[in-house]
N, C-alpha and C positions, 0 to 999 in steps of 0.2 A: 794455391791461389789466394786464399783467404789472407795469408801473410802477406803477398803482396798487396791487398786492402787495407792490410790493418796497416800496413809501412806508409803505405801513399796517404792514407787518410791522419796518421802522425805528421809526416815533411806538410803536410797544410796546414793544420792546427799551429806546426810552429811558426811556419810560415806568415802567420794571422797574426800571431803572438807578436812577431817581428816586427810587424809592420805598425800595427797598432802602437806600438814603443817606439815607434822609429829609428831600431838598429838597423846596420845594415848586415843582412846574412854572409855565414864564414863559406858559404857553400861555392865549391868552384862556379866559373862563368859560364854562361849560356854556350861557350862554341865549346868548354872541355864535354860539357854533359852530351851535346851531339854527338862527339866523339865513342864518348863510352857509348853511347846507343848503338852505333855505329859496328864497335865492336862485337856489342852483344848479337845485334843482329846477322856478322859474318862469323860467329861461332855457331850457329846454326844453319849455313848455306848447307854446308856441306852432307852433314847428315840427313838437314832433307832431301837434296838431290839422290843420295845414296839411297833412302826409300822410296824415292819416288822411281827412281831405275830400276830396284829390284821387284816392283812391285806391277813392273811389265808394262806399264806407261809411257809411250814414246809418242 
């Protein structure tokens, strides 16, 4: 967890960094990144269903 703070509080800094300069960021577009969330979040349906079934929850 801590890594994922210490990543997200980086992508800001740079982010600040960017803005401040007025580059414009190489980072894909707002709909790839929902995408990937997207995905992240259907690579975990499964195995929590699978816990939550065996864990006699209906």
């Amino acid at each position: 967890m801590k890594a994922h703070l210490v990543s997200l509080a980086a992508g800001v800094m740079v982010g600040l960094l960017y803005s401040v300069m007025d580059v414009k960021s190489p980072a894909p577009p707002t709909i790839a990144l929902a995408g990937l969330l997207g995905m992240l979040g259907g690579e975990h349906v499964i195995p929590l269903v699978r816990t939550w079934l065996s864990s006699g929850v209906h």
